[in-house]
C-alpha positions as CSV (number, residue, x, y, z in Angstrom):
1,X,3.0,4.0,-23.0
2,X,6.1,5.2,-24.9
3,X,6.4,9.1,-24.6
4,X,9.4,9.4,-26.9
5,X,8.7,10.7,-30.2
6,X,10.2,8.3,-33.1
7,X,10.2,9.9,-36.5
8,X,11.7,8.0,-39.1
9,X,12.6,9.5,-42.7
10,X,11.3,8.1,-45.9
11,X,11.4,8.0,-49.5
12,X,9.7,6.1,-52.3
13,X,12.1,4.3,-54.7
14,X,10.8,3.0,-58.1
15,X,13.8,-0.1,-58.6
16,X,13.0,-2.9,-56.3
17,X,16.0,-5.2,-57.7
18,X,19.1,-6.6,-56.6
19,X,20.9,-4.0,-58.1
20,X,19.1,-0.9,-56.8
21,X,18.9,-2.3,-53.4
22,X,22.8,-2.8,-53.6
23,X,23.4,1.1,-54.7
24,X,21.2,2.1,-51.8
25,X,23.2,0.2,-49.0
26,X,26.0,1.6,-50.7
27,X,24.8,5.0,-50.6
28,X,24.0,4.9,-46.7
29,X,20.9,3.4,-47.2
30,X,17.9,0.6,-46.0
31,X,15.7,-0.6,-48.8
32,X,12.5,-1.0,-47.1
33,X,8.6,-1.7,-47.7
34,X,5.7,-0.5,-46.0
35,X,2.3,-2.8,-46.1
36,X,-1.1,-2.5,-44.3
37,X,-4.7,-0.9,-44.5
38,X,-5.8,-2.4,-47.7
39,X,-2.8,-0.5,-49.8
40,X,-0.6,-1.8,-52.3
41,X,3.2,-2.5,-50.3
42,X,4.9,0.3,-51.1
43,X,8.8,0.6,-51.7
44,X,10.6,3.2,-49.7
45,X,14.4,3.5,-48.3
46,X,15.6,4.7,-45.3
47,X,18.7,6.5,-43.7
48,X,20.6,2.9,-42.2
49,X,22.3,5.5,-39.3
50,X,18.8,7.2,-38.2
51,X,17.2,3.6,-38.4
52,X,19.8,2.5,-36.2
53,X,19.4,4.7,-33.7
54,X,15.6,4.5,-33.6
55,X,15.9,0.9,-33.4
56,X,18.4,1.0,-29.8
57,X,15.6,4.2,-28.7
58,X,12.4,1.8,-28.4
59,X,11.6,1.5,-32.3
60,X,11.3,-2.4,-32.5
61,X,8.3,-2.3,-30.4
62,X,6.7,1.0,-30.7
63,X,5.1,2.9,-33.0
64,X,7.0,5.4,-35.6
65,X,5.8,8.3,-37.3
66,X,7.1,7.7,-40.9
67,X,8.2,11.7,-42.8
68,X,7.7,12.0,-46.0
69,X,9.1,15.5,-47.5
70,X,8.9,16.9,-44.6
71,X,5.8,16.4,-43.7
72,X,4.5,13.0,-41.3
73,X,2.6,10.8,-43.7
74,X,1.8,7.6,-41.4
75,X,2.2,5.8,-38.3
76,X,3.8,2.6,-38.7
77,X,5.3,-0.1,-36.3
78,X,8.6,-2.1,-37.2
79,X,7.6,-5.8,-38.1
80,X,10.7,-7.5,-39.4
81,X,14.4,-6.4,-39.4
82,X,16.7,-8.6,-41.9
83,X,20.4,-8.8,-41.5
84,X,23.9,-9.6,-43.1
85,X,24.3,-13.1,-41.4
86,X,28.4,-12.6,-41.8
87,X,28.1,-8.7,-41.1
88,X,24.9,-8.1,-39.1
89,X,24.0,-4.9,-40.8
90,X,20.7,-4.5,-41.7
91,X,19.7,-5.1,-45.6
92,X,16.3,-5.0,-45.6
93,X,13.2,-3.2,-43.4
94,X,8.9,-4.3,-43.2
95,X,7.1,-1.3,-41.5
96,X,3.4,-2.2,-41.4
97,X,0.7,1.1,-41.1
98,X,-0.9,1.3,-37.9
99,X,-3.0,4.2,-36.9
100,X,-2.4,5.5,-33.1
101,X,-5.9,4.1,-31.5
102,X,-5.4,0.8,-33.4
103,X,-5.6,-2.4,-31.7
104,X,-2.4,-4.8,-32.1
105,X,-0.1,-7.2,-31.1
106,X,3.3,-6.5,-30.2
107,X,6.0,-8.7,-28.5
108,X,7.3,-6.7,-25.5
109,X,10.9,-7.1,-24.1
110,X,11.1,-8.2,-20.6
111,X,13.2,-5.9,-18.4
112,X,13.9,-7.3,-14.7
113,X,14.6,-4.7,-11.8
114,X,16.2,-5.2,-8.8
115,X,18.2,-8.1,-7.1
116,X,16.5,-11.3,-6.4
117,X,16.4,-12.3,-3.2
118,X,17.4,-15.5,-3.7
119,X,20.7,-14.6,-5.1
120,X,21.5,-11.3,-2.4
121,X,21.5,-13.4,0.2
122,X,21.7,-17.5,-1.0
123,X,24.3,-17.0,-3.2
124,X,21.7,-18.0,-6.2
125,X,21.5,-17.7,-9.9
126,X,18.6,-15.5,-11.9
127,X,17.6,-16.8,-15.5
128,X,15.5,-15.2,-17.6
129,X,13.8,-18.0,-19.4
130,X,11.4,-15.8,-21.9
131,X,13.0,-12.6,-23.2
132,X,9.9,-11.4,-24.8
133,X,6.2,-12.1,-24.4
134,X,3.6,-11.2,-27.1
135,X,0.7,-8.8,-25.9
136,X,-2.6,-6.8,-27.5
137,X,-4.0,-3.3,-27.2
138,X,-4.3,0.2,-28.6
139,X,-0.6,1.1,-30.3
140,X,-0.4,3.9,-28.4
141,X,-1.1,2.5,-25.1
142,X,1.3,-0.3,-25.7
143,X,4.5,0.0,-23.2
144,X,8.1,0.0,-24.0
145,X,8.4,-2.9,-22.3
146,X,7.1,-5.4,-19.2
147,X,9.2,-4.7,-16.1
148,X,9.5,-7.2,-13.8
149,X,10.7,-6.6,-9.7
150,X,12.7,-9.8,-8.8
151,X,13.8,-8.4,-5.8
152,X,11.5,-10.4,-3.7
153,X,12.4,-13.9,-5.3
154,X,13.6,-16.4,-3.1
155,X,15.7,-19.6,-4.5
156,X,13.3,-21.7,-6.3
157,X,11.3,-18.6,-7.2
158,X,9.4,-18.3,-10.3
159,X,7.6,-15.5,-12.6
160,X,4.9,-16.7,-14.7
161,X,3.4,-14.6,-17.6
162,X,0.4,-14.5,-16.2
163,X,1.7,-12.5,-12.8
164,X,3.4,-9.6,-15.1
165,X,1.2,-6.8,-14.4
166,X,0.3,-4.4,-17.9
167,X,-1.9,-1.6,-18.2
168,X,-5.6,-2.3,-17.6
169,X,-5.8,-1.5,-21.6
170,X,-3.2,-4.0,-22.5
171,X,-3.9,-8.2,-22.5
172,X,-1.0,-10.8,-21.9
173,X,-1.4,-12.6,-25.4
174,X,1.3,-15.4,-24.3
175,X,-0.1,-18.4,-22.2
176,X,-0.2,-17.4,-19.0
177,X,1.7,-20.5,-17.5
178,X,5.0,-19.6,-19.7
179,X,7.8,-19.6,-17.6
180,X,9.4,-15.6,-17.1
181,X,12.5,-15.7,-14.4
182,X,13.4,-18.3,-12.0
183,X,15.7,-18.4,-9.3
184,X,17.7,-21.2,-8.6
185,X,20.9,-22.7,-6.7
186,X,24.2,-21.6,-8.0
187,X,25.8,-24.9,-9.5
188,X,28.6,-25.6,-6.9
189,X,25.2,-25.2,-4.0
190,X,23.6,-28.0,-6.2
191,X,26.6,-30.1,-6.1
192,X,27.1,-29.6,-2.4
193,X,23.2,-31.1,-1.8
194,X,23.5,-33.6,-4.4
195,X,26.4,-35.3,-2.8
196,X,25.3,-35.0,0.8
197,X,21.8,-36.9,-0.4
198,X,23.8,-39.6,-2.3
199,X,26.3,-39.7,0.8
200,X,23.0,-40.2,3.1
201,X,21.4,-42.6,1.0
202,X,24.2,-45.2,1.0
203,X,24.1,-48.0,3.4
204,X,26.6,-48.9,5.4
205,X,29.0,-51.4,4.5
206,X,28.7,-54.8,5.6
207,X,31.0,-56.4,8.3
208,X,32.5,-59.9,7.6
209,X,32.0,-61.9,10.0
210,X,29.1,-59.9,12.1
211,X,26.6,-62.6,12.6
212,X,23.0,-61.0,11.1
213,X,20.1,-60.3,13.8
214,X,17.8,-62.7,13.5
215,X,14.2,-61.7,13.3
């Protein structure tokens, strides 16, 4: 559970067209839209700098305590982030309401911890296959993120979804088979093996002249 306190100021704005949403992005800020619990979307802008920094503090996957005048006027989480493709700034924000106690579905980062194994002492290479896995539970029980140890990983070792341990509140959403981290040979140590089994493998060449055994 996420003990930082994310509070993110907001303000209703009336134009919804190109043209307001322009002056806004000029002016600093995120044109923006909040949905959920049976209300009408609302319009709202936010500062771009405070989003940003909300965003790097845990904000894409927990819940944030919208401000209104002043005063804290819901709970929300962050459900889609558009960007500038040629710029990557962010143009455009959907916040969805979620009380605290609600029940959702998030998708979690995956952070690994340690050194493998595998790579310490074989010289191995770590991939992270899935970067993020999708889980349910009450929005304020919900982690930051799913740590993973990979400090005891051999070469050839795997982390499957299902193995990731979350708080008893918490369920893995994502099929439990999906493939986490792995461990595996470094390239030249594949190589190395490959060619000694091929090398193995090949018969030996044929003398002219030897007279066969007969069977």
């Amino acid at each position: 559970m996420s003990e930082k306190t994310l509070n993110l100021t907001i303000e209703f704005r009336s134009s919804t067209g190109t043209t307001g949403s322009n002056a806004l992005r000029a002016a600093g800020k995120v044109p923006a839209v909040i949905y959920g619990h049976g209300a009408k979307p609302q319009p709202i802008a936010v500062d771009a700098r405070q989003f940003a920094e909300l965003w790097h503090r845990g904000a894409r996957s927990s819940l944030v305590t919208l401000v209104l005048d002043g005063k804290a006027s819901d709970t929300a989480l962050v459900r889609e982030v558009q960007r500038d493709p040629v710029s990557s700034h962010i143009v455009h924000i959907d916040l969805q309401r979620v009380s605290v106690h609600e029940s959702i579905h998030a998708r979690l980062p995956v952070v690994t911890v340690g050194v493998a194994r595998g790579v310490r002492d074989s010289g191995g290479v770590m991939d992270v296959i899935t970067h993020e896995l999708e889980v349910s539970g009450p929005a304020d029980e919900l982690p930051d993120q799913l740590t993973v140890d990979v400090s005891g990983l051999g070469i050839h070792d795997h982390v499957l979804a299902g193995s990731i341990t979350l708080p008893t509140s918490v369920k893995m959403i994502t099929a439990a088979d999906t493939l986490v981290v792995s461990i595996e040979a470094s390239k030249t140590a594949r190589q190395v093996e490959e060619a000694a089994f091929v090398t193995s493998e090949q018969p030996e060449p044929e003398v002219i002249g030897q007279k066969k055994e007969t069977e």
